[in-house]
VEXNUTI-896450 format. One record per residue (C-alpha): residue number from 1; residue in three letters; z, y, x. Coordinates in Angstrom, 2 decimals. Each point is the difference from the previous one (the first is absolute). Layout:
BEGIN
NUM;ALA;Z;Y;X
...
This chain:
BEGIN
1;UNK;97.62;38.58;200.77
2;UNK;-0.54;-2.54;2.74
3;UNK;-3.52;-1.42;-0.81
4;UNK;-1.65;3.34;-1.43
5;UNK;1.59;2.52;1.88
6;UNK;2.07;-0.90;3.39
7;UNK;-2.33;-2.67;1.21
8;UNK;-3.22;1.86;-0.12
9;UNK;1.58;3.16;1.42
10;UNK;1.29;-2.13;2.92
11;UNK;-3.20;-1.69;0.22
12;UNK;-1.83;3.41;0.17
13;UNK;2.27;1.15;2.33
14;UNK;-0.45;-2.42;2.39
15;UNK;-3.98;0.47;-0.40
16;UNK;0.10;3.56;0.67
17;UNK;0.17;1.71;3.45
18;UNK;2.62;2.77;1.08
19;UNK;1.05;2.34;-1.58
20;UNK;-1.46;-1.15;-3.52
21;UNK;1.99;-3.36;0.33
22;UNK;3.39;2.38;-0.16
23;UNK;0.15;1.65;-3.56
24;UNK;-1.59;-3.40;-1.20
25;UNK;2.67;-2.27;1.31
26;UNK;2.86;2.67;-0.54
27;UNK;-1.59;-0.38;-3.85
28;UNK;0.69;-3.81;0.00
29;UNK;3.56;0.27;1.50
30;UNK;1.16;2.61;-2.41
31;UNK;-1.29;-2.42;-2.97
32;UNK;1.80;-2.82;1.88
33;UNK;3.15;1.88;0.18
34;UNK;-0.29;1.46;-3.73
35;UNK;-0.22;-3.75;-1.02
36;UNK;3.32;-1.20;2.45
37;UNK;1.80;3.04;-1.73
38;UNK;-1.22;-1.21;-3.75
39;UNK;1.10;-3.20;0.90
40;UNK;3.15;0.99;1.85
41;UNK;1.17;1.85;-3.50
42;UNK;-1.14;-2.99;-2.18
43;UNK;2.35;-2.75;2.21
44;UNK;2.92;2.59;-0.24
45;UNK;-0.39;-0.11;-3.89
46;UNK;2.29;-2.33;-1.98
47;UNK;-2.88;-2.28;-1.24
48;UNK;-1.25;-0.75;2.96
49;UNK;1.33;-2.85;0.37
50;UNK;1.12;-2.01;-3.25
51;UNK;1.84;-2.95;0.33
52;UNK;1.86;-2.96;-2.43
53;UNK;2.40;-2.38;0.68
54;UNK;-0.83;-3.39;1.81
55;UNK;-0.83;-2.21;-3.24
56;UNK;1.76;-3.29;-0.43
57;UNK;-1.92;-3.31;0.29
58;UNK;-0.70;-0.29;-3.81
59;UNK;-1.61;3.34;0.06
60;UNK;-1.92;-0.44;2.73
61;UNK;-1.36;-3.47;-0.93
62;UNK;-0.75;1.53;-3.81
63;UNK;-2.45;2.74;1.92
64;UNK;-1.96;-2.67;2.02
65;UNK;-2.46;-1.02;-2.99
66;UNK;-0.17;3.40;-0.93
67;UNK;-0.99;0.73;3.54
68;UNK;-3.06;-2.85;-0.36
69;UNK;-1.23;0.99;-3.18
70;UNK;-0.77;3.95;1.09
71;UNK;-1.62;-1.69;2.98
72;UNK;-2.16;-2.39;-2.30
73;UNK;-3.63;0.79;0.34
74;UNK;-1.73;2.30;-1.88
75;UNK;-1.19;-0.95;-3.02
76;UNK;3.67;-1.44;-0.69
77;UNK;1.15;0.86;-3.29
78;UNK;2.71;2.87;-0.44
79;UNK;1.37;-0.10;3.86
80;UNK;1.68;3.11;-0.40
81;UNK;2.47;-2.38;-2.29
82;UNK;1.38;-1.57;3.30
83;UNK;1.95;3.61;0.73
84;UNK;2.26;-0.94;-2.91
85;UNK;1.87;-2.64;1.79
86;UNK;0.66;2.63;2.92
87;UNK;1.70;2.58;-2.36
88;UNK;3.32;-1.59;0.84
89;UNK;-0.35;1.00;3.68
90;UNK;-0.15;3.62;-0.96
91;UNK;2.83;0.06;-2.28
92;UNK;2.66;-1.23;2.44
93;UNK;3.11;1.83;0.98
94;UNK;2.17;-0.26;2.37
95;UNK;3.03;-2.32;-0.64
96;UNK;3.64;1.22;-0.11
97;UNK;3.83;-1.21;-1.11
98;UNK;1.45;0.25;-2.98
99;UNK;2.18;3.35;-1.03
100;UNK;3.19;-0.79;2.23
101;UNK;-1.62;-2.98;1.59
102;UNK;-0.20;0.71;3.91
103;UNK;-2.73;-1.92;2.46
104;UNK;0.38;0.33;3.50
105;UNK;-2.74;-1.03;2.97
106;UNK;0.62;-0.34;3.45
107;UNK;-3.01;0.11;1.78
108;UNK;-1.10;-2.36;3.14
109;UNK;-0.73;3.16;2.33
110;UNK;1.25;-1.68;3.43
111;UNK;2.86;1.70;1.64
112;UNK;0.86;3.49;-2.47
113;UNK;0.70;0.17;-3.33
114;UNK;-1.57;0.79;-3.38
115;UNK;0.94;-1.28;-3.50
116;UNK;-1.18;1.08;-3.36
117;UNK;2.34;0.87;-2.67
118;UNK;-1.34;0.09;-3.48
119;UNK;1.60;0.56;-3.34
120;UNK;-2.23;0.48;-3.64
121;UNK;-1.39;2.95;1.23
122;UNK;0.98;1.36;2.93
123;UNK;-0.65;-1.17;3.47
124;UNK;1.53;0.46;3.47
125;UNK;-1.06;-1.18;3.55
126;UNK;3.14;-0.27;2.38
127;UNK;-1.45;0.49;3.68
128;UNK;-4.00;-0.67;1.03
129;UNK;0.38;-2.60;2.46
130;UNK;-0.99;0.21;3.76
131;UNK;-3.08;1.54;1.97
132;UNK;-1.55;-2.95;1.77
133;UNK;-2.45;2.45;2.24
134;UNK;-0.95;3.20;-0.21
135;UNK;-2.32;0.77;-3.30
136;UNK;1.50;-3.52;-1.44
137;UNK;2.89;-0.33;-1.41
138;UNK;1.98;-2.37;-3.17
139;UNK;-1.34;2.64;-2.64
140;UNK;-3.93;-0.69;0.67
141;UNK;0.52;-3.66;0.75
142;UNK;2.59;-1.07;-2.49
143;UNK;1.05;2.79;-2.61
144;UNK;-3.16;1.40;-0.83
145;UNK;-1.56;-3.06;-0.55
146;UNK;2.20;-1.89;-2.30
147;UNK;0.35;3.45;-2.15
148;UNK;-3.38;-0.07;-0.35
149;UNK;0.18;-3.79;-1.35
150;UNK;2.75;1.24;-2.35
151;UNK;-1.83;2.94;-1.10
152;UNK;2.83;2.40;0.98
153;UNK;-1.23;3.53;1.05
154;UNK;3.34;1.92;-0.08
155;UNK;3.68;-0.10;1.22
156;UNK;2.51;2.19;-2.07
157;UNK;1.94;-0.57;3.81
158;UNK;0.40;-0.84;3.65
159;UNK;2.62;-0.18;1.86
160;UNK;-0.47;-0.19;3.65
161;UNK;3.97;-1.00;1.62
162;UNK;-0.73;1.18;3.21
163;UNK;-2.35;1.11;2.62
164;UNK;-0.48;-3.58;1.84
165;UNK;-3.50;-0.66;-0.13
166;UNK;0.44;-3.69;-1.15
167;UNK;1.31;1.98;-2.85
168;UNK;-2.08;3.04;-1.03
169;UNK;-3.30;-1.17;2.17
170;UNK;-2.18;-0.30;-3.21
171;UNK;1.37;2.96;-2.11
172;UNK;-2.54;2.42;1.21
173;UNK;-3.04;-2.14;-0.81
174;UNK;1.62;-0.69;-3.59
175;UNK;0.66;3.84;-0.43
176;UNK;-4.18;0.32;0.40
177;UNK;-0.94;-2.60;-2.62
178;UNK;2.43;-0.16;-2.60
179;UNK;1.65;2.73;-2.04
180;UNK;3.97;-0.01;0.52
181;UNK;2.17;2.07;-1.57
182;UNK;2.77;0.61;2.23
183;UNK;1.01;-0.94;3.24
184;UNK;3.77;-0.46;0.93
185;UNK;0.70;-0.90;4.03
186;UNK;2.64;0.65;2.47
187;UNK;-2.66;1.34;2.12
188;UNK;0.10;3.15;1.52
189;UNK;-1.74;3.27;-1.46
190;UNK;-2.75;0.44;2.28
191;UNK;-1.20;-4.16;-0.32
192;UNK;-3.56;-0.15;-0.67
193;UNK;0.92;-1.82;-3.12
194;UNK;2.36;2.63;-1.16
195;UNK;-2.95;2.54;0.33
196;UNK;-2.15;-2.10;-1.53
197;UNK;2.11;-0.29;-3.35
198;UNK;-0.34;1.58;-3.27
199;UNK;3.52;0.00;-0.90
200;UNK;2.49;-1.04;2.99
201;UNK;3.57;-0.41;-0.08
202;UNK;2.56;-1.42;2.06
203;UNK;1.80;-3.08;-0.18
204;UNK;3.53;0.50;-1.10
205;UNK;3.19;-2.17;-1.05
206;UNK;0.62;0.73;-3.92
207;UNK;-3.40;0.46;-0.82
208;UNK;-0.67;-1.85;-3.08
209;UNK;-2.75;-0.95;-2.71
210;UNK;-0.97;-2.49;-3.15
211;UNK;-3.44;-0.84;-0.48
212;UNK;-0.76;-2.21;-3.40
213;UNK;3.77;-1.27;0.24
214;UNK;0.09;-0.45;3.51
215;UNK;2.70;1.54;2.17
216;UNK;-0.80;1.51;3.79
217;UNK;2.41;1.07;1.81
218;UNK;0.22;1.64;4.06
219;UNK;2.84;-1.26;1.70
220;UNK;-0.71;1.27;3.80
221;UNK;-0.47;2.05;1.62
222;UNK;2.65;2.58;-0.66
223;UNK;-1.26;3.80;0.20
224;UNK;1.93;0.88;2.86
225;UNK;-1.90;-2.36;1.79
226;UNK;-2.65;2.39;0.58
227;UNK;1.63;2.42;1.56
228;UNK;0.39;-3.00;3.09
229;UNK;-2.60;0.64;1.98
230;UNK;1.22;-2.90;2.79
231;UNK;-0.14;-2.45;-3.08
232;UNK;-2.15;-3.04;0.23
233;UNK;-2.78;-0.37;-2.73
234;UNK;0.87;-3.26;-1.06
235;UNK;3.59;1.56;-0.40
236;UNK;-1.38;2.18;-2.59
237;UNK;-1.93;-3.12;-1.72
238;UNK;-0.42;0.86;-3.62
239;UNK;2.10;-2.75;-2.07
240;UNK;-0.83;-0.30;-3.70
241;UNK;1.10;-2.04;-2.30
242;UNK;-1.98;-0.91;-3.19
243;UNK;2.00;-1.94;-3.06
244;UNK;-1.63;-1.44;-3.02
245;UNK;1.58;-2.39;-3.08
246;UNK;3.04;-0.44;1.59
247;UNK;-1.47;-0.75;3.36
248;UNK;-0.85;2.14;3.43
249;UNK;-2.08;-0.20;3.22
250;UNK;1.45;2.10;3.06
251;UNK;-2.52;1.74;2.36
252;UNK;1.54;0.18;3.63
253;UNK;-2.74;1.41;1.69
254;UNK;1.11;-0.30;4.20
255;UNK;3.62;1.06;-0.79
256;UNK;2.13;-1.32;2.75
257;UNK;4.38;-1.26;0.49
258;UNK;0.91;3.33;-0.25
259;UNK;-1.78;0.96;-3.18
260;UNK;1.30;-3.11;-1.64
261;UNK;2.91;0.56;0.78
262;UNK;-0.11;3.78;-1.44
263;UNK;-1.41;-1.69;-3.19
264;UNK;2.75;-2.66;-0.54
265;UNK;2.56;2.88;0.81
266;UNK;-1.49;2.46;-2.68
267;UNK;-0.19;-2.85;-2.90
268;UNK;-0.48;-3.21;0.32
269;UNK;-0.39;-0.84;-3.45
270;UNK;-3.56;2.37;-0.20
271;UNK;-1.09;-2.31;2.78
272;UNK;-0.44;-3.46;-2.75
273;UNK;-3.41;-1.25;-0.36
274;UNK;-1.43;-3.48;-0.27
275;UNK;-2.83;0.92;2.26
276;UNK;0.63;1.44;3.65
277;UNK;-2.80;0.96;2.22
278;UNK;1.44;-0.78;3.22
279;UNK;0.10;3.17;2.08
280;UNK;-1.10;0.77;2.98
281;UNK;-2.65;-3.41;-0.68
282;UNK;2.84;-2.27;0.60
283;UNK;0.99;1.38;3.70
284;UNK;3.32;-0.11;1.63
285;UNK;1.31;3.04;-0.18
286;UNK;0.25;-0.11;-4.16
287;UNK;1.01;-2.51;-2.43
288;UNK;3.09;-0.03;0.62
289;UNK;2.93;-2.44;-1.87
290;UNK;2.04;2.76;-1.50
291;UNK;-3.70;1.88;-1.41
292;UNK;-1.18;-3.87;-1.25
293;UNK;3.50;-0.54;-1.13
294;UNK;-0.79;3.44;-2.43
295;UNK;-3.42;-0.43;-1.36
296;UNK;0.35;-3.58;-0.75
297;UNK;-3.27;-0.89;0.17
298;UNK;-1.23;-3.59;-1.84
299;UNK;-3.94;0.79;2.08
300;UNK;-0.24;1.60;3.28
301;UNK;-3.09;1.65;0.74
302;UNK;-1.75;0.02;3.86
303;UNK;-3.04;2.43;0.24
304;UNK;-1.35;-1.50;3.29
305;UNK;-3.20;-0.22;2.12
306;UNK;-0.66;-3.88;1.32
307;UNK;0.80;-0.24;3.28
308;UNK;0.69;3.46;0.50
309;UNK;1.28;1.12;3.49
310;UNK;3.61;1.23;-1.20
311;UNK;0.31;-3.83;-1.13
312;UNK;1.77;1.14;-3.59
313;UNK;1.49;-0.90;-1.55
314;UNK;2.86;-1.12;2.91
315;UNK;1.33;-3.29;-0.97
316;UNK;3.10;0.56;-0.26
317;UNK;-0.42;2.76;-2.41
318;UNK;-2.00;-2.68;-2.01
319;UNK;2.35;-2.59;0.30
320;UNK;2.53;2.54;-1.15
321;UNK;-1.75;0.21;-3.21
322;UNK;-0.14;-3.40;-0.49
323;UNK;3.83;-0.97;0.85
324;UNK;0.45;2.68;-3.13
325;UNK;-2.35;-2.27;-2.41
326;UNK;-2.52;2.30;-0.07
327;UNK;-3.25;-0.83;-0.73
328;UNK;-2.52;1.36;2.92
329;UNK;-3.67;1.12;-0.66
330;UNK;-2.32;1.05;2.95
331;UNK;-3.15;1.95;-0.54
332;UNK;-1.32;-1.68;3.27
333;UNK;0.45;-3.33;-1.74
334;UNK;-0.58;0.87;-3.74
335;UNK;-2.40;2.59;0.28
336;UNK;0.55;2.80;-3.00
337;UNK;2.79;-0.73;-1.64
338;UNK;0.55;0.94;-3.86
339;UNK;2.94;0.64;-1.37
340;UNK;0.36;0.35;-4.23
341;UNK;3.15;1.38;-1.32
342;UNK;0.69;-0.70;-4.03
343;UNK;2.40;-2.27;-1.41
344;UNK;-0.21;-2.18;3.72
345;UNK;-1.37;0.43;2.73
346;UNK;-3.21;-0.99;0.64
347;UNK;-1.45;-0.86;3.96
348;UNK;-3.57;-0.77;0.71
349;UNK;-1.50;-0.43;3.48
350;UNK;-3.48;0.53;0.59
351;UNK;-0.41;-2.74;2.60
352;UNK;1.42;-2.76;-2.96
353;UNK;-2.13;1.71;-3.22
354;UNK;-3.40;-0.15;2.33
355;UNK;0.89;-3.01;2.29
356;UNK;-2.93;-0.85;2.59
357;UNK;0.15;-3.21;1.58
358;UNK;0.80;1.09;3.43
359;UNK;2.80;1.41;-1.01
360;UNK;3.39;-2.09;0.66
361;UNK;1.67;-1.50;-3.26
């Protein structure tokens, strides 16, 4: 289209005087713009862009004299053999837990939150992280990219706790480039991410759901909350709380004092879990001793940006964690921080699996 058609049309245009130059070079732009649309509808298609996971060191290494050998020169006998050892690199799939097996990531995203709840075969992504400036936010920079790596093209759900944008700053760009199912937010109905949902529904205590053995379960806010309109939006923080083989993580979100306290006050007991992400990233107005006192955490979580300006989480929140023998992990300090739930509990911290030397021991 471009070499036989556009070019010499343009080039012919340009020759010609007024007014044959017109019809010539209106000629090339409609071929121009025929060609944008064509292309437009191809990149909208699902195979436009196919994509496998990010192939383990093995893999990779097996594909390199493969790689030579259809490179050889020609005259070298059967390259088309060296495809064979790349076969592996088109058959992977993305990784997932065993049936009631639970795997939880917290993501390094700065200040916000975003962690990635996966069971055998479902998936949910609890808040997108932060916008850093406008057009780039956590769910180009971090999410998108390590989904990619993992092969992962759908979410069966988001939840998005509140309207903060360290909180829901990537969930638009997400919403564009991977399919999710359902969205569930405390956000109100006329939210750009509301609108931009397939399936939306509100955040609710009670709400409950098993995936592959795996209990969820909404424990704030309540629906009457909604009917506040003077209520603060981290007061209305989405808390879930997801159990697995005897075990459970609890997902504060930015609830503050007075939610915990609402929480302890309702039941207590629902509160257990062995991981706690601290809410409200570890500041002073949450955490509180009677709230730590009822989920009984044995690993605190801090989702944290380094050096941020709101200098979470306060120290004496931190220390307050500690003084309880609970053990405290820092996303700032860790990096992504996995979490596997089976028989134990299994913790791994990016920044220890793929040490660099200039990072402290």
């Amino acid at each position: 289209m471009v070499s036989f058609i556009v070019t010499p049309l343009a080039l012919a245009g340009s020759l010609l005087p007024a007014p044959l130059c017109t019809p010539v070079l209106e000629l090339a732009h409609l071929a121009l713009a025929t060609l944008a649309r064509g292309l437009d509808w191809l990149a909208a298609t699902p195979i436009a862009v196919w994509s496998v996971p990010m192939p383990p060191p093995a893999l990779f290494l097996l594909a390199c004299p493969g790689t030579a050998w259809m490179l050889a020169p020609r005259g070298w006998p059967h390259r088309w053999a060296g495809a064979a050892p790349w076969l592996p690199l088109f058959t992977l799939l993305p990784t997932h837990p065993e049936q009631g097996d639970l795997r939880v990531t917290a993501f390094d995203v700065g200040q916000g939150m975003a962690l990635l709840v996966e069971t055998a075969n479902h998936r949910l992504l609890y808040d997108t992280g932060p916008q850093y400036a406008p057009g780039q936010d956590a769910g180009s920079r971090v999410l998108l990219p390590y989904f990619r790596a993992r092969g992962i093209k759908t979410l069966d759900g988001l939840v998005v706790s509140h309207s903060d944008l360290d909180h829901v700053g990537g969930a638009q760009t997400l919403m564009r480039s991977l399919q999710v199912g359902w969205v569930a937010s405390s956000l109100g109905l006329g939210h750009p991410v509301v609108r931009a949902a397939k399936r939306h529904t509100r955040c609710s205590a009670g709400q409950a759901w098993d995936w592959d053995g795996v209990h969820f379960e909404m424990l704030q806010p309540a629906p009457a909350s909604y009917a506040d309109m003077g209520m603060k939006s981290n007061a209305r923080s989405c808390t879930l709380r997801i159990s697995a083989r005897g075990h459970a993580i609890l997902l504060a979100a930015d609830i503050e004092a007075d939610q915990e306290a609402q929480l302890v006050l309702a039941d207590a007991g629902k509160l257990r879990a062995d991981v706690l992400l601290a809410p409200h990233h570890g500041s002073g107005t949450s955490s509180t001793p009677a709230f730590l006192a009822a989920v009984a955490p044995s690993i605190g979580v801090f989702q944290v940006g380094y050096r941020n300006r709101y200098r979470h989480p306060k120290r004496e929140v931190f220390e307050r964690y500690g003084a309880l023998g609970i053990a405290r992990l820092r996303t700032d300090e860790s990096g992504a921080i996995e979490f596997a739930f089976g028989s134990t509990i299994g913790v791994s911290e990016y920044r220890r699996t793929h040490m660099r030397y200039w990072y402290d021991r």
